[in-house]
MOPAC internal coordinates of N, CA, C and O (Angstrom, degrees):
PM7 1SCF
backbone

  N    0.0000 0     0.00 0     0.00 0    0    0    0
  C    1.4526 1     0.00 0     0.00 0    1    0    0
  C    1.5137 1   108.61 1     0.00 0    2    1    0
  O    1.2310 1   118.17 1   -58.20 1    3    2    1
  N    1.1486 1   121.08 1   121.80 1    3    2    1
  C    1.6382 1   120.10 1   148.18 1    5    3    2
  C    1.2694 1   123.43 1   -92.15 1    6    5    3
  O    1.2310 1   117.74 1   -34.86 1    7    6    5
  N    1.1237 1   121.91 1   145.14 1    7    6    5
  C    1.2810 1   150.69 1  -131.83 1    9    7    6
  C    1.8330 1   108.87 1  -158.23 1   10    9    7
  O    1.2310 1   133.98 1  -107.53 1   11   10    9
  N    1.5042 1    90.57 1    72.47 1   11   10    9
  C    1.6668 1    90.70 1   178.41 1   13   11   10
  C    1.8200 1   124.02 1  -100.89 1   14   13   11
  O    1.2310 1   136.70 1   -26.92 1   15   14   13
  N    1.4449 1    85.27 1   153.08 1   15   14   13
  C    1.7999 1    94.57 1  -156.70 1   17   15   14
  C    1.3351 1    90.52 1  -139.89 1   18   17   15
  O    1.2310 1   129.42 1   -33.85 1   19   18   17
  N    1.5648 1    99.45 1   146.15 1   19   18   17
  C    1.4381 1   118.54 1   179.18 1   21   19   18
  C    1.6990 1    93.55 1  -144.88 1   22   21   19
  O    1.2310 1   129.56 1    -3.27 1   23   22   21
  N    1.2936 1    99.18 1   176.73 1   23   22   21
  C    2.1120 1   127.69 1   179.25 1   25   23   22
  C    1.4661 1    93.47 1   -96.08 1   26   25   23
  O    1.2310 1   122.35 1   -73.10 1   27   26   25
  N    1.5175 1   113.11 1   106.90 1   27   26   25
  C    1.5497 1   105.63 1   130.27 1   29   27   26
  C    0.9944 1   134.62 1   -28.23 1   30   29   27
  O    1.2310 1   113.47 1   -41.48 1   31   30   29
  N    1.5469 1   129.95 1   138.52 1   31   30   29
  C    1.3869 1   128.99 1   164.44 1   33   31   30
  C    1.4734 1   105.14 1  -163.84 1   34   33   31
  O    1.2310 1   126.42 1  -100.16 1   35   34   33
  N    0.9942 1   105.26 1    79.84 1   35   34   33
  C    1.4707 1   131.71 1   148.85 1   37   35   34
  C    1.4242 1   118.93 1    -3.36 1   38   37   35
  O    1.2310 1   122.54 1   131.18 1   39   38   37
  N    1.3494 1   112.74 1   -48.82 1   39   38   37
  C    1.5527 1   123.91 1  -170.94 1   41   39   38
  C    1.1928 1   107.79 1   -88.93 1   42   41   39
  O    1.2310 1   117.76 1  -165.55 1   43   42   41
  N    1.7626 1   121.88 1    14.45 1   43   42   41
  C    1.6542 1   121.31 1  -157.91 1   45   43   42
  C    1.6654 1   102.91 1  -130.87 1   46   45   43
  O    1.2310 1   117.46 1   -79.63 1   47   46   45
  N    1.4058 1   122.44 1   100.37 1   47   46   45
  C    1.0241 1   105.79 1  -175.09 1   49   47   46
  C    1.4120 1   108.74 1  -105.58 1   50   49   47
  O    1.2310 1   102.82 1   -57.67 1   51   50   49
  N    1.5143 1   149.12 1   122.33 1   51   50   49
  C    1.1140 1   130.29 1   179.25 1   53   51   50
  C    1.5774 1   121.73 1   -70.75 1   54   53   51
  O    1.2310 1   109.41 1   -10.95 1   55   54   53
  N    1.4644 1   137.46 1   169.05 1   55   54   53
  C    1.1944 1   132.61 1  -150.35 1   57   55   54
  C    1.6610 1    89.19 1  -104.75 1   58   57   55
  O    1.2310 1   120.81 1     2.54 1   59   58   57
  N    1.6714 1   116.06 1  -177.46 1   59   58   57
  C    1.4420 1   114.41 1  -177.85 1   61   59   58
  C    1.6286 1    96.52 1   -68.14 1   62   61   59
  O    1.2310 1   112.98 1   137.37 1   63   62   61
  N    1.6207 1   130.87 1   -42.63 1   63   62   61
  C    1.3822 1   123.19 1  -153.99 1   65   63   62
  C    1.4385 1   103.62 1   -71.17 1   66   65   63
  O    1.2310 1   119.95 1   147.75 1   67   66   65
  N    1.6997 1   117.70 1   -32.25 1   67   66   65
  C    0.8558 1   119.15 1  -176.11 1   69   67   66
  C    1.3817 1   134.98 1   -48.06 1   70   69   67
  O    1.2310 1   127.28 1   123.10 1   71   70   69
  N    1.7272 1   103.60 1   -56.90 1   71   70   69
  C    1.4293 1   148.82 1   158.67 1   73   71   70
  C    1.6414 1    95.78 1   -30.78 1   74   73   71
  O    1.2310 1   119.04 1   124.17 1   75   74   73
  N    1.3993 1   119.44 1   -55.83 1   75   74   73
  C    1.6576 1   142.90 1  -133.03 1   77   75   74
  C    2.2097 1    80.70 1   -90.23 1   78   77   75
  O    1.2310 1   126.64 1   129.52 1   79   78   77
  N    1.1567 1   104.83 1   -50.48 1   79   78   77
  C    1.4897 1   105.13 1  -167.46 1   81   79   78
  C    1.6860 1   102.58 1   -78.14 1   82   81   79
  O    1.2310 1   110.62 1   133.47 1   83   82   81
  N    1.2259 1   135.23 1   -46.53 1   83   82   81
  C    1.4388 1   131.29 1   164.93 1   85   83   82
  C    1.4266 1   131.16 1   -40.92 1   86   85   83
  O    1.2310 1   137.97 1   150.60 1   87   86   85
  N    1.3578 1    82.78 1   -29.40 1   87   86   85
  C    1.7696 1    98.67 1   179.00 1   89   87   86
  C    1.8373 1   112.69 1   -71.42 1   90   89   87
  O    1.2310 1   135.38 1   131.71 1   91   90   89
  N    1.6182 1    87.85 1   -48.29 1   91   90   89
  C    1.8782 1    97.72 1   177.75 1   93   91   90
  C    1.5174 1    92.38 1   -61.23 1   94   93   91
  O    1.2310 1   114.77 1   130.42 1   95   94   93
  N    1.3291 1   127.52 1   -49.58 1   95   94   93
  C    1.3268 1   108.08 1  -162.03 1   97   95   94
  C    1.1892 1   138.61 1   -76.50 1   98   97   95
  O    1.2310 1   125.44 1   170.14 1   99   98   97
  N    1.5029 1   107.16 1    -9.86 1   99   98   97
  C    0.9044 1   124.32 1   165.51 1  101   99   98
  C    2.0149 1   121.49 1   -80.75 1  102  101   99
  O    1.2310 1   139.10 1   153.84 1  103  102  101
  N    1.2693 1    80.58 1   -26.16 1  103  102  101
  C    1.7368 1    92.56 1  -176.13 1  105  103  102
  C    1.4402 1   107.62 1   -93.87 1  106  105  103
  O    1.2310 1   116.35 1  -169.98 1  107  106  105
  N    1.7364 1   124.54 1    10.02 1  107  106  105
  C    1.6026 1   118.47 1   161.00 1  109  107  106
  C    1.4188 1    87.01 1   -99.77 1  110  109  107
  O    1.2310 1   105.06 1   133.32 1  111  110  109
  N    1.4378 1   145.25 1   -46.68 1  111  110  109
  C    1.0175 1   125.32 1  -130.09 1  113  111  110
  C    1.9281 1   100.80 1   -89.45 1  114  113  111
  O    1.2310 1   126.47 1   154.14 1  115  114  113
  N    1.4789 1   105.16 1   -25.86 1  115  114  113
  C    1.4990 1   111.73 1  -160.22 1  117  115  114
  C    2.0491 1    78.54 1   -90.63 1  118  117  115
  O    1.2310 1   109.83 1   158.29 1  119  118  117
  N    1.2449 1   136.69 1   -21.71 1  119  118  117
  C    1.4203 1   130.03 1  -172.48 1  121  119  118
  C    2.2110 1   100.47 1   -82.77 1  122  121  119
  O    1.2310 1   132.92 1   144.83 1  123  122  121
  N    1.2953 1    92.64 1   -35.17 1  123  122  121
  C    1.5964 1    97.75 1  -175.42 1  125  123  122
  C    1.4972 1    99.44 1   -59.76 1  126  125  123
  O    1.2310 1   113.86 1   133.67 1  127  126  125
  N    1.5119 1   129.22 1   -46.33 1  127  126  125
  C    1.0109 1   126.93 1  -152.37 1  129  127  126
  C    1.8663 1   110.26 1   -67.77 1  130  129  127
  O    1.2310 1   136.47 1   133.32 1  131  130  129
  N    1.8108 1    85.72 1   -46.68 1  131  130  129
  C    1.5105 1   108.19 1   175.50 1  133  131  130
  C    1.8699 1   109.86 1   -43.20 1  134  133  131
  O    1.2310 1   127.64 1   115.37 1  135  134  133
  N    1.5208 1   102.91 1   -64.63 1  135  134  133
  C    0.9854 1    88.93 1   179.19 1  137  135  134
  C    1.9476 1   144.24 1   -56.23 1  138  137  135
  O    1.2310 1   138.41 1   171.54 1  139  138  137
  N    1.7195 1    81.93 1    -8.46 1  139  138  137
  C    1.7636 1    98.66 1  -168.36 1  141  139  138
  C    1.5334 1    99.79 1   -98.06 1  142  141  139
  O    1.2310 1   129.98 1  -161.12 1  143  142  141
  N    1.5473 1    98.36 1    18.88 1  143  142  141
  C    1.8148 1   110.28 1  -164.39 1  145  143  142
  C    1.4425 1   111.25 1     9.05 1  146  145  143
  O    1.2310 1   129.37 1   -94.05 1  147  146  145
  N    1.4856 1    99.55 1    85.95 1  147  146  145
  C    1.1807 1   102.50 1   176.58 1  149  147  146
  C    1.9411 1    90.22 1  -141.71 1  150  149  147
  O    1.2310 1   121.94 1   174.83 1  151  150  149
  N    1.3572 1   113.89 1    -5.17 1  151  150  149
  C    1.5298 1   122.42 1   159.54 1  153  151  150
  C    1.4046 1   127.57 1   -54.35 1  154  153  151
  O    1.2310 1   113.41 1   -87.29 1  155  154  153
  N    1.4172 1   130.07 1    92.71 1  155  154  153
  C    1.6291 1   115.22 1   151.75 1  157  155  154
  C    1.0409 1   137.31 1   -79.01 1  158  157  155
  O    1.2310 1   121.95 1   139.61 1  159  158  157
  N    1.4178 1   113.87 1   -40.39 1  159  158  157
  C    1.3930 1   119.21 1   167.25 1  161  159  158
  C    1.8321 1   117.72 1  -169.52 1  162  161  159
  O    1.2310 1   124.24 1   -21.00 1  163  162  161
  N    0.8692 1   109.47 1   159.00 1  163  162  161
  C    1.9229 1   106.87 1   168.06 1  165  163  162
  C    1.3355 1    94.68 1  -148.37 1  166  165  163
  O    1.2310 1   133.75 1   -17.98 1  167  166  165
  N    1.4404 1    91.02 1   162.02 1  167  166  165
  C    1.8108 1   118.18 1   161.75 1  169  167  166
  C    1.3011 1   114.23 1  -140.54 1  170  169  167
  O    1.2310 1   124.19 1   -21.22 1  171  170  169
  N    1.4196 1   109.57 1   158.78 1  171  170  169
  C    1.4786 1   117.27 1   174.92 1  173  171  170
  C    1.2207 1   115.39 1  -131.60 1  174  173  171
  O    1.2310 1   128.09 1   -86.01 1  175  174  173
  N    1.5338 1   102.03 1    93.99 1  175  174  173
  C    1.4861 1   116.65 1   179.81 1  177  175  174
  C    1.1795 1   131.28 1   -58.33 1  178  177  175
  O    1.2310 1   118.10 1   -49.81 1  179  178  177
  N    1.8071 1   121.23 1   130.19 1  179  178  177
  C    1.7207 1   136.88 1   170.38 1  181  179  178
  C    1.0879 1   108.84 1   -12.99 1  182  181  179
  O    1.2310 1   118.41 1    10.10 1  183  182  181
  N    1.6216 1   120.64 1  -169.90 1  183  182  181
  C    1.2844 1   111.09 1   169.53 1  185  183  182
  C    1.8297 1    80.13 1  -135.97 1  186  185  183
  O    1.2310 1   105.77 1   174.09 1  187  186  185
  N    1.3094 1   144.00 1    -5.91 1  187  186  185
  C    1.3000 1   146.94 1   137.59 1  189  187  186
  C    1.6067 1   106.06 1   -38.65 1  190  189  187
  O    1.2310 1   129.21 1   -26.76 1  191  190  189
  N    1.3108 1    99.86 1   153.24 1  191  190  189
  C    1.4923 1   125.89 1   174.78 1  193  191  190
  C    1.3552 1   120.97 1   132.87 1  194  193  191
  O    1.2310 1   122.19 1    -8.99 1  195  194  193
  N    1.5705 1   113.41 1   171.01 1  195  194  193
  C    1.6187 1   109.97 1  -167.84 1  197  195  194
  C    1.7370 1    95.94 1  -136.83 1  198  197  195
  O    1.2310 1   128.27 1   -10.36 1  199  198  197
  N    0.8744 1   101.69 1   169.64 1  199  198  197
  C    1.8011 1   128.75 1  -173.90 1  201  199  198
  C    1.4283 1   107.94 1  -105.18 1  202  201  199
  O    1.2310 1   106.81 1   -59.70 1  203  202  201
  N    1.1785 1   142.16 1   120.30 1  203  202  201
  C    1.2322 1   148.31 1   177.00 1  205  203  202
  C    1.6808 1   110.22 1  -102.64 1  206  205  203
  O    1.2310 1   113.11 1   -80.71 1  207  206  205
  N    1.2440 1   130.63 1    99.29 1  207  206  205
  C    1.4734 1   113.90 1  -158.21 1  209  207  206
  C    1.3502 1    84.60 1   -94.66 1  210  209  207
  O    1.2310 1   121.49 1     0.16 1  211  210  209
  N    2.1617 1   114.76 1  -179.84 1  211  210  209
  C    1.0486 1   137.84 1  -168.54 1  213  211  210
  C    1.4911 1   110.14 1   -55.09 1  214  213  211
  O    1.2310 1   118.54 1   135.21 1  215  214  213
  N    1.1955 1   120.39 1   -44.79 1  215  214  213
  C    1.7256 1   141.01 1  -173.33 1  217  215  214
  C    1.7120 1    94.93 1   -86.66 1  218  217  215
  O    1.2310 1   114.81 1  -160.44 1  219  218  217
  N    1.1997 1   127.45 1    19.56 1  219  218  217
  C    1.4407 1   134.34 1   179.22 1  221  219  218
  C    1.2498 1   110.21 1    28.36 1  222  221  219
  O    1.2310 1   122.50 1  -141.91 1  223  222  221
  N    1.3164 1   112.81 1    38.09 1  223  222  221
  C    1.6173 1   117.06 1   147.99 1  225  223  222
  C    1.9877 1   129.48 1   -48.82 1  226  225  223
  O    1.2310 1   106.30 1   -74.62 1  227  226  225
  N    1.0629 1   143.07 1   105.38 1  227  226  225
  C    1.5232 1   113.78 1  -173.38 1  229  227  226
  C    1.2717 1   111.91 1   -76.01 1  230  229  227
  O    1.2310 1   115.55 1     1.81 1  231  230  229
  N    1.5184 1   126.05 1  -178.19 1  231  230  229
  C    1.2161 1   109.17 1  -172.79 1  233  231  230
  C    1.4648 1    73.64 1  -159.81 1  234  233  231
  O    1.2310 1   115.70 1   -49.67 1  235  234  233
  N    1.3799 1   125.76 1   130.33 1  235  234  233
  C    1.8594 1   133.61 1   174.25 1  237  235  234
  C    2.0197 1    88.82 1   -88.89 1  238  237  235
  O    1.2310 1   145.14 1   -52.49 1  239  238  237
  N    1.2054 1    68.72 1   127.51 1  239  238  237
  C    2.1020 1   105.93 1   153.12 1  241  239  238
  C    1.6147 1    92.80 1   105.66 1  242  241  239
  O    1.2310 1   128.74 1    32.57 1  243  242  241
  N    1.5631 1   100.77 1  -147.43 1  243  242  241
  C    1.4951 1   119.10 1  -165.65 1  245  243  242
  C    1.1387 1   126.97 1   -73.11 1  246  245  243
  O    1.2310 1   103.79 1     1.26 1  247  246  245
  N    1.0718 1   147.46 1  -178.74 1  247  246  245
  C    1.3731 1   130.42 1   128.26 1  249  247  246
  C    1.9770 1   112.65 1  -102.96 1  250  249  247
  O    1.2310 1   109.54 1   -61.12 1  251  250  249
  N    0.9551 1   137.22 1   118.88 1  251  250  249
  C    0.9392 1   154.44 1   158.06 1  253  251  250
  C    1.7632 1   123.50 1   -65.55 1  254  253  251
  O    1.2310 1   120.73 1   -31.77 1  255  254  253
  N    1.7396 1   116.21 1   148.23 1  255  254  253
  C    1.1402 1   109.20 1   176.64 1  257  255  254
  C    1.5835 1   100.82 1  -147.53 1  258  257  255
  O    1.2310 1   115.63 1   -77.81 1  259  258  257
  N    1.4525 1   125.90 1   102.19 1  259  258  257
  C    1.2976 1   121.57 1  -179.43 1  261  259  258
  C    1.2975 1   108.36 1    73.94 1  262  261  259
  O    1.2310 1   110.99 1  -148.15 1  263  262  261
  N    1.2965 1   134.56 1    31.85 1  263  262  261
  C    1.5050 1   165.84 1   160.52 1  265  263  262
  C    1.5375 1   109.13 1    71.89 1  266  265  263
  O    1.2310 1   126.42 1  -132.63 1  267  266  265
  N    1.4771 1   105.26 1    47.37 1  267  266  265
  C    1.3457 1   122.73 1  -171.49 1  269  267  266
  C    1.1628 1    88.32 1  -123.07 1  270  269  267
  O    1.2310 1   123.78 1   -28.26 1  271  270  269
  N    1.5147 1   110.35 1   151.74 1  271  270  269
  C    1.3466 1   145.95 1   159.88 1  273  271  270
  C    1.3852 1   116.53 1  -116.38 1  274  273  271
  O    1.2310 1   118.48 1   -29.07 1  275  274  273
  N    1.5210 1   120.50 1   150.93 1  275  274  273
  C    1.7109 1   142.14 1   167.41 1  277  275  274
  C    1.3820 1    96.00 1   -81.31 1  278  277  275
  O    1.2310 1   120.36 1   -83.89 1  279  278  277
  N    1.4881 1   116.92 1    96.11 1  279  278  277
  C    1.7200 1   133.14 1   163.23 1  281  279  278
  C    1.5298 1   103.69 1   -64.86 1  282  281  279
  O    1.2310 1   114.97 1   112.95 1  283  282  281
  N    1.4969 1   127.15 1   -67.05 1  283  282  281
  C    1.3887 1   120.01 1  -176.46 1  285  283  282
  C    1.0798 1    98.66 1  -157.23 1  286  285  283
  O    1.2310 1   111.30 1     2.33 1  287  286  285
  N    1.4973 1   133.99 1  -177.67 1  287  286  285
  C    1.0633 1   170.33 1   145.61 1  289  287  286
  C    1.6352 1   138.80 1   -86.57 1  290  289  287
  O    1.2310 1   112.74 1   -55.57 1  291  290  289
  N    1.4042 1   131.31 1   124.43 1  291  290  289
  C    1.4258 1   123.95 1  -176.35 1  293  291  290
  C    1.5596 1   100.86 1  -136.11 1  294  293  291
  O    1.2310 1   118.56 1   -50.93 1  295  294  293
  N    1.3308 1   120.35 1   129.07 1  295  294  293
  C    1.3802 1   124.11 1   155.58 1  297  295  294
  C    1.1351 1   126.10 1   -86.32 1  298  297  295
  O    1.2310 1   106.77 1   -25.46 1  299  298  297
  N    1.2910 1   142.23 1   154.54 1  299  298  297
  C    1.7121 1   131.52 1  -142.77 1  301  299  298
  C    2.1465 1    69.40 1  -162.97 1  302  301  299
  O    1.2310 1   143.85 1   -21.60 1  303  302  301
  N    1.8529 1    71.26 1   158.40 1  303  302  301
  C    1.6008 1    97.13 1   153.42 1  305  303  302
  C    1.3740 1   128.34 1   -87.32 1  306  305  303
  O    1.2310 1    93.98 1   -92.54 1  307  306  305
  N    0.9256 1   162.59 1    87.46 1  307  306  305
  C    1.2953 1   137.26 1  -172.77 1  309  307  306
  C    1.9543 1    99.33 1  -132.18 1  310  309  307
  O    1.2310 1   133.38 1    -7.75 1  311  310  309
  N    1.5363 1    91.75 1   172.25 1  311  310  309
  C    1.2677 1   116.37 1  -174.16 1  313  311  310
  C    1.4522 1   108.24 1   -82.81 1  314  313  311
  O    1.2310 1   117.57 1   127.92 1  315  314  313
  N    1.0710 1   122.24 1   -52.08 1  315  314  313
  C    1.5367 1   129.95 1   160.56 1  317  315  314
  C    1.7318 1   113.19 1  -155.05 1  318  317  315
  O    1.2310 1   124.76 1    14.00 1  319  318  317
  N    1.2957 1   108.47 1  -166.00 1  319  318  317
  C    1.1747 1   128.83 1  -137.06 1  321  319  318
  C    2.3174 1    85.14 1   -76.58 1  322  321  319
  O    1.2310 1   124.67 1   127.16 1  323  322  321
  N    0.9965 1   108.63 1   -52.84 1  323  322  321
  C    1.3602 1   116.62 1   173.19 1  325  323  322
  C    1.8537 1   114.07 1   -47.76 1  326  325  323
  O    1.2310 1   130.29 1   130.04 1  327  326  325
  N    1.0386 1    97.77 1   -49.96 1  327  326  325
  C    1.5589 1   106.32 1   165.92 1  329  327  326
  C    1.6038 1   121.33 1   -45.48 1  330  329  327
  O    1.2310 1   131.32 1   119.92 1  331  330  329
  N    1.4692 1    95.75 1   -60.08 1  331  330  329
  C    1.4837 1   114.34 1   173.50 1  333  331  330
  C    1.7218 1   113.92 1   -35.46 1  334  333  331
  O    1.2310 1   129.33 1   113.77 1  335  334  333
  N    1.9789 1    99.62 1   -66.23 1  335  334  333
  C    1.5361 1   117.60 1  -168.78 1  337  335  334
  C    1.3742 1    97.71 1   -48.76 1  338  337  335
  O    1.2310 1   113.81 1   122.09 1  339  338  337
  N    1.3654 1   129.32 1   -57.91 1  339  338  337
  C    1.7257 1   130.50 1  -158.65 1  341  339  338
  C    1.5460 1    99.59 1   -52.87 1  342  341  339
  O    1.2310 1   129.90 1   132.32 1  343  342  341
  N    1.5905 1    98.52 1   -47.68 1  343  342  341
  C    1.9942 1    80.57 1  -172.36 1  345  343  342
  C    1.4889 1   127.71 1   -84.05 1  346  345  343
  O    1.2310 1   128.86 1   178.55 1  347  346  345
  N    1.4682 1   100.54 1    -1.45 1  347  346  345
  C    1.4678 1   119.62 1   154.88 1  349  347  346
  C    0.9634 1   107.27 1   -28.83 1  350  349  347
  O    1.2310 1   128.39 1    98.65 1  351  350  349
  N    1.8401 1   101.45 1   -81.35 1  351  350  349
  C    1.2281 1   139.54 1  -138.95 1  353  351  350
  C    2.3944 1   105.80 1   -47.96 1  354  353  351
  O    1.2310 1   127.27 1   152.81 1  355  354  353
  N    1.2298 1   103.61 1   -27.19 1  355  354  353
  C    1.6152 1   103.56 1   170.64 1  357  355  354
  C    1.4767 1   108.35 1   -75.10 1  358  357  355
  O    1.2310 1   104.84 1   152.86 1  359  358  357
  N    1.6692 1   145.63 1   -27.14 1  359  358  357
  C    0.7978 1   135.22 1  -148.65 1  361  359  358
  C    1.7804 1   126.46 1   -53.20 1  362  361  359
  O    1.2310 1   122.20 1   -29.13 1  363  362  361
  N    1.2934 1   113.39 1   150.87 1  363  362  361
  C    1.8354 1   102.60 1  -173.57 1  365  363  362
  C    1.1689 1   109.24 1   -86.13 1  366  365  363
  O    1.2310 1   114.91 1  -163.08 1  367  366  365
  N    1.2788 1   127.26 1    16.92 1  367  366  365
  C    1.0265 1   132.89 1  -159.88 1  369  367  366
  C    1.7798 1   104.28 1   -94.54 1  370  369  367
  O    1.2310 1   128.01 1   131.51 1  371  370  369
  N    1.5614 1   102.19 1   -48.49 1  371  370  369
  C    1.7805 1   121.68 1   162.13 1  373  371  370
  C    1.3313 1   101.29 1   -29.29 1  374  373  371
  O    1.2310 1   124.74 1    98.04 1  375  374  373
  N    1.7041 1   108.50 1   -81.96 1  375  374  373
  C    1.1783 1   109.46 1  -168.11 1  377  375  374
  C    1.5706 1   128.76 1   -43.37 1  378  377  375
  O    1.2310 1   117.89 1   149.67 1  379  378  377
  N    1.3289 1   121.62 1   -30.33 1  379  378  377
  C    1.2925 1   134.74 1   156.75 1  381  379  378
  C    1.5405 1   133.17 1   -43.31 1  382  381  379
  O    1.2310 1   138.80 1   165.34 1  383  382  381
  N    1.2571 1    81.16 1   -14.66 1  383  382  381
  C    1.7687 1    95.12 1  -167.29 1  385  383  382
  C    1.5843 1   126.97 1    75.82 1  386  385  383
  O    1.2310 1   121.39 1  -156.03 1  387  386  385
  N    1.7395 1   114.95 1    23.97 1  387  386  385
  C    1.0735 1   134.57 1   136.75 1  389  387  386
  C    1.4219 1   125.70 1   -35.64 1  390  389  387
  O    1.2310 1   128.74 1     9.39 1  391  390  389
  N    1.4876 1   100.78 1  -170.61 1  391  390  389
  C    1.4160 1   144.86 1   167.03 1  393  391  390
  C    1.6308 1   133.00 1  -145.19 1  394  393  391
  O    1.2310 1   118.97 1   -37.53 1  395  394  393
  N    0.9854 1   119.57 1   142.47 1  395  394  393
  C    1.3273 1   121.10 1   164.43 1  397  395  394
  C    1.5272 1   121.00 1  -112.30 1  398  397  395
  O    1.2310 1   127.66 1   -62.55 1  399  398  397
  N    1.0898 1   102.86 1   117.45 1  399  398  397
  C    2.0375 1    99.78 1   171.19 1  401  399  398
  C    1.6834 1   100.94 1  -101.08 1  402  401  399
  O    1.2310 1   131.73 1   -52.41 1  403  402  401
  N    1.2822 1    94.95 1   127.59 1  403  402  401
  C    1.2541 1   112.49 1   164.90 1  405  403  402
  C    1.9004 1   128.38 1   -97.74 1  406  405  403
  O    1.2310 1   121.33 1   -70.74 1  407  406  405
  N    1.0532 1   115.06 1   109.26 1  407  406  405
  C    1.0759 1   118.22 1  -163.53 1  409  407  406
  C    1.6515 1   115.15 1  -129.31 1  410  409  407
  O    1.2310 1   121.93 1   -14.61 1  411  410  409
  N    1.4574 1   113.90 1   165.39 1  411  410  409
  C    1.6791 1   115.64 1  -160.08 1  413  411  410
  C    1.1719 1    83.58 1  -100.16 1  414  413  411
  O    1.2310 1   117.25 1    -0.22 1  415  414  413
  N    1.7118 1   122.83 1   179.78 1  415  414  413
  C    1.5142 1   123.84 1  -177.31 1  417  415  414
  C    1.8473 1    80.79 1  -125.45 1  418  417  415
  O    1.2310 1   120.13 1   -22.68 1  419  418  417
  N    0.9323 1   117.36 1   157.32 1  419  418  417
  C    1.4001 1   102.10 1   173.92 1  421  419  418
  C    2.0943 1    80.08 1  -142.25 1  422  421  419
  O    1.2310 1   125.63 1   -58.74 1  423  422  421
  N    1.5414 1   106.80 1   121.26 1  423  422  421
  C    1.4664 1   109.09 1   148.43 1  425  423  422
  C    1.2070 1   139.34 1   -55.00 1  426  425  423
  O    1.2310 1   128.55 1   -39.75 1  427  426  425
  N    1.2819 1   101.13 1   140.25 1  427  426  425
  C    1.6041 1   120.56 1  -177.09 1  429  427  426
  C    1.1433 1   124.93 1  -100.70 1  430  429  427
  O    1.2310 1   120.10 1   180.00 1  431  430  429

């Protein structure tokens, strides 16, 4: 699973072309994968939501880590964990000034 995260910033609005070029880039890189069927699925998570703590307190908005947020998620095929990183490694998410976590799914 990847697991991409970027910094809020509120004060940052991108322009329409901007918006307009993220979109392509995002739509070769998540179409490349498809075609290398190595695609199961992604999402691109709200920026709404609440926190449910241990003592089931709620808590409205994100949770954040180092003023990063979890944007979405993609599951891939891969052979192992090295496999995974390489097809990371194009994501538009970098260019953004992201991150990608790459992570195993382990069944339950």
């Amino acid at each position: 699973m990847l697991l991409f995260k970027y910094e809020l910033n509120a004060s940052y609005q991108p322009t329409e072309a901007e918006m307009t070029e993220q979109h392509q880039q995002w739509g070769a890189f998540i179409g490349n994968l498809a075609m290398q069927e190595k695609l199961v699925s992604t999402y691109q998570l709200g920026l709404a939501g609440n926190q449910i703590l241990a003592n089931k307190t709620v808590v409205d908005g994100l949770q954040t880590s180092e003023k990063q947020v979890i944007g979405g998620n993609m599951v891939l095929v891969a052979s192992n964990l090295a496999e995974a990183t390489r097809l990371a490694m194009d994501c538009p998410i970098l260019a953004m000034g992201g991150t990608v976590e790459v992570r195993e799914i382990v069944p339950m």
